[in-house]
C-alpha positions in Angstrom: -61.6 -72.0 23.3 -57.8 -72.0 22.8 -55.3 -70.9 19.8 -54.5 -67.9 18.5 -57.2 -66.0 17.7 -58.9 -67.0 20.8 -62.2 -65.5 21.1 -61.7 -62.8 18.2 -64.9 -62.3 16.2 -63.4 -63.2 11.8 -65.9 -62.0 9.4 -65.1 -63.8 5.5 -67.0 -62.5 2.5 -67.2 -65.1 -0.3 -67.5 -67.8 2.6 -70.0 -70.4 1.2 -67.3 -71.9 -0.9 -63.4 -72.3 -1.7 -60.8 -69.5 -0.6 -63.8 -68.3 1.6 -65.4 -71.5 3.1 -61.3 -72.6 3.8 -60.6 -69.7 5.2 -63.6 -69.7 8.0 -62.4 -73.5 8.9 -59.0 -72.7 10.0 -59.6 -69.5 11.7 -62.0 -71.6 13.5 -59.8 -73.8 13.8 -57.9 -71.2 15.5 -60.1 -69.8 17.9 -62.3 -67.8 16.2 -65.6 -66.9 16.8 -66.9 -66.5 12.4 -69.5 -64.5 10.7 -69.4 -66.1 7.5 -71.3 -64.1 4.9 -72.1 -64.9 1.1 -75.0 -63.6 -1.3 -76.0 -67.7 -1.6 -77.4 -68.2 2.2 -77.2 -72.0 1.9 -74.1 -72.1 1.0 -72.9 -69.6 3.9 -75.2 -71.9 6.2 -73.5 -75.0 5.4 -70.0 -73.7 6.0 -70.9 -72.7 9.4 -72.7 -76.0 9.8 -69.0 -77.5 9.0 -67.1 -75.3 11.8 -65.6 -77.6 14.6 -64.9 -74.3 16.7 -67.5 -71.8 18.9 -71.4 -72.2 19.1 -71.6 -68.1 18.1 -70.4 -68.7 14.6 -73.4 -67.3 12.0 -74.0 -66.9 8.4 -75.0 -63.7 6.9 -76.8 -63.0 3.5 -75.0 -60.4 2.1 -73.5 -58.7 -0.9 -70.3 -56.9 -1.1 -71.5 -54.2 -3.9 -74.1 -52.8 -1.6 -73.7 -50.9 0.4 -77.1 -51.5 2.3 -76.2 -54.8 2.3 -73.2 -54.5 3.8 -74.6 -52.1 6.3 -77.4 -54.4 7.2 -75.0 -56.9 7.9 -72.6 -54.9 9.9 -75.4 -53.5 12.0 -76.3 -56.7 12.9 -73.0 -58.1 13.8 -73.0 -55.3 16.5 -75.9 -55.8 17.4 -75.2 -59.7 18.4 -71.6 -59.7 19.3 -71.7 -55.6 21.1 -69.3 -54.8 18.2 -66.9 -55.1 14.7 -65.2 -57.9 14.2 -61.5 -57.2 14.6 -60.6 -59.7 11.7 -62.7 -59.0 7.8 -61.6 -61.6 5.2 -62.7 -59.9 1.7 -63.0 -63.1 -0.7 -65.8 -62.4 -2.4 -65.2 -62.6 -6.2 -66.7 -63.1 -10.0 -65.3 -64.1 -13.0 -67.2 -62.9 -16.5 -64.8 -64.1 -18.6 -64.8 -62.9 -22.6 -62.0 -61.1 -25.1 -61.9 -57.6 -24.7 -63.8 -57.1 -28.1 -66.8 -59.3 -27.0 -67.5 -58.4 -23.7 -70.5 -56.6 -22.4 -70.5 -53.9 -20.2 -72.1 -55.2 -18.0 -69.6 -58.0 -17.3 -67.1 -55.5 -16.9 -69.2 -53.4 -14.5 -70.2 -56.9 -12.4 -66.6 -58.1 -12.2 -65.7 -54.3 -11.0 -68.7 -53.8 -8.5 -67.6 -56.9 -6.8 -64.0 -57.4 -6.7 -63.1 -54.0 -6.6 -65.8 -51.5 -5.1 -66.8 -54.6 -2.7 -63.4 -54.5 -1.6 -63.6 -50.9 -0.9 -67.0 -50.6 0.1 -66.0 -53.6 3.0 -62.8 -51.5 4.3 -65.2 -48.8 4.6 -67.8 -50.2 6.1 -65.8 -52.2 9.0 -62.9 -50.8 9.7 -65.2 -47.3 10.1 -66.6 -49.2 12.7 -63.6 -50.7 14.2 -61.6 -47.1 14.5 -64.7 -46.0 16.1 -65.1 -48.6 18.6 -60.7 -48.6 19.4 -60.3 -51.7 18.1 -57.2 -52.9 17.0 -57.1 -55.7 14.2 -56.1 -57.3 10.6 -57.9 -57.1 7.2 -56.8 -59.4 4.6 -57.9 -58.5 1.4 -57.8 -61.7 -1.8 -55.9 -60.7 -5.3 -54.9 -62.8 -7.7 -51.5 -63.3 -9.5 -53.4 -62.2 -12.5 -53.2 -58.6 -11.5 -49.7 -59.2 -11.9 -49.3 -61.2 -15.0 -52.5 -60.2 -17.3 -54.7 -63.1 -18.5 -56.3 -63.7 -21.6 -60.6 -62.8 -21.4 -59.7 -61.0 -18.2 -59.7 -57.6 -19.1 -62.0 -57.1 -16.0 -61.0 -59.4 -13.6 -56.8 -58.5 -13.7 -57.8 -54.7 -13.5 -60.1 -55.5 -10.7 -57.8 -57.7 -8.3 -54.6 -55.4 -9.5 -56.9 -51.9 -7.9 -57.4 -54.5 -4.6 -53.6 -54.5 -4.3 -53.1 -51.2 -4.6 -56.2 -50.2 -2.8 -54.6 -52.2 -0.2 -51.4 -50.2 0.2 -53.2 -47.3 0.6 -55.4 -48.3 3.2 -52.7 -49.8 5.2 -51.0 -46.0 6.0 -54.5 -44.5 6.7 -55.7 -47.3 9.0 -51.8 -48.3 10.6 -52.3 -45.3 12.9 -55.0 -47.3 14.3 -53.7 -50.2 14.8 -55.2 -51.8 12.1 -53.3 -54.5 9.6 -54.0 -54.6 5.9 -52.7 -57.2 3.6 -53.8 -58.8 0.6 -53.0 -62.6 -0.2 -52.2 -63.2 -4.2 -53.4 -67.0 -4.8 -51.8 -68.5 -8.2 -54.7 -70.9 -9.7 -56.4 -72.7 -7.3 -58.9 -76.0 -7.0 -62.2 -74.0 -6.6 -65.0 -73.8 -8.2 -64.3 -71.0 -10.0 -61.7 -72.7 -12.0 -63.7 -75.9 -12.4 -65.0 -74.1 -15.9 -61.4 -73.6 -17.1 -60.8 -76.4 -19.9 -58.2 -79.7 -18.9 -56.1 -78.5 -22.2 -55.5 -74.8 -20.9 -55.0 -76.1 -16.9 -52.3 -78.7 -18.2 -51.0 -75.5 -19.8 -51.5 -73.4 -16.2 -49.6 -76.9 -14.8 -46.5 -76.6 -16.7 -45.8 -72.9 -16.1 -45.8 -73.8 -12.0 -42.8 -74.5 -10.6 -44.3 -77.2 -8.5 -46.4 -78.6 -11.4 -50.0 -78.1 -9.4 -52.8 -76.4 -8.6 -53.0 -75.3 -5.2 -55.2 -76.1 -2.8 -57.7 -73.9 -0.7 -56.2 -74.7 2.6 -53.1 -73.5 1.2 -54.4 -70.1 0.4 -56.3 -69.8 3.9 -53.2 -70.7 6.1 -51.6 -67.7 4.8 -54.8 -65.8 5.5 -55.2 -67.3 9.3 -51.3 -66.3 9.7 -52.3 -62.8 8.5 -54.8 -62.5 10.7 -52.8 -63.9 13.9 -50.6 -61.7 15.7 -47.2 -64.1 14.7 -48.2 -61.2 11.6 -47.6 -58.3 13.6 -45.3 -56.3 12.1 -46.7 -57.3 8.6 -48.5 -54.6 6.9 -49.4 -53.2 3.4 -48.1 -56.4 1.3 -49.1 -58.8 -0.5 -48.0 -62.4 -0.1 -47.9 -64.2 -3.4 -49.1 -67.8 -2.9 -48.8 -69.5 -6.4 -46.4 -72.0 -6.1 -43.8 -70.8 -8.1 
């Protein structure tokens, strides 16, 4: 097995589709050996059914708001590989999109549990086990441009990727001394299909504020993430790297 992550054991959360399923491909691609892990197990299956790369590669049922889930998981990546991976892809995401005035609680505690506490339950969880075990290595945690830029029927969802960035700053001076990378990618609107449910009218709208008139792709958004995760990112730490096409 050749390229740049040669041999390094990825984990991605949110892998049985878009951002998540393209960002296990081209770490693959790269030499990585991928737990791909996602709370549908098919879909998780299939990805790693579509990986070109190592034979070791697994899928996980798993979600990022539990803790004994995430656990469970964790303990048996150890158990299989004889320790953490020393890359953790957090990707895992909701939408429960309303206006502010129509919104249950519970859509706003959902969106938060996942996107946010998931994020910080993963850190937790794996780069606990990676300090303990010496390992050196890069998390790359996914925001959103709408952190930065408020949208409309996303009073959860902006607060919830906005907290991943700055959750990500701060994790990046506690775990540097370690050795350990953290980032955070910020992906404009992308072709997945959690935009597929966003009407034509307000994506020609979406369109027209880009500088290069598109939606981006996935493999856009994982390219950034395999760089991340690479050591050519060595000196990279605590950012976050828009990716939204202008």
């Amino acid at each position: 097995m050749s390229g740049p992550l040669a041999g390094r054991l990825a984990l991605v959360t949110g892998a049985g589709s878009g951002i998540g399923r393209m960002a296990s491909k081209l770490l693959s691609r790269d030499g990585a050996i991928v737990v791909a892990v996602d709370r549908n197990i098919k879909a998780a299956q299939e990805t790693v059914d579509g990986l070109t790369g190592s034979s070791d590669n697994i899928a996980f049922e798993m979600d990022v708001s539990s803790s004994e889930s995430i656990a469970k998981v964790l303990n048996a990546t150890l158990e299989k590989y004889k320790g953490p991976p020393r890359i953790v892809v957090n990707s895992a995401g909701i939408t429960r999109d309303n206006f502010l005035v129509k919104m249950p609680e519970s859509d706003f505690d959902a969106v938060i549990n996942v996107n946010l506490k998931g994020t910080w339950l993963m850190l937790q969880h794996f780069g606990k086990a990676m300090i303990e075990k010496n390992l050196t290595g890069s998390m790359i945690n996914v925001s959103s441009i709408v952190a930065r830029s408020g949208n409309i029927g996303q009073s959860n969802y902006s607060p919830s990727k906005a907290g991943v960035e700055a959750m990500t700053k701060v994790v990046a001076r506690e775990f540097g001394r370690y050795g350990i990378r953290v980032n955070a990618v910020v992906p404009g609107f992308i072709d997945t299909p959690m935009t597929d449910t966003v009407p034509q009218k307000v994506k020609d709208m979406i369109t027209m504020q880009c500088a290069l008139r598109r939606f981006g792709k996935p493999e856009e958004i994982a390219e950034v993430i395999a760089f991340l995760a690479s050591e050519k990112s060595s000196y990279v730490n605590g950012t976050s790297v828009e990716v939204t096409g202008g």
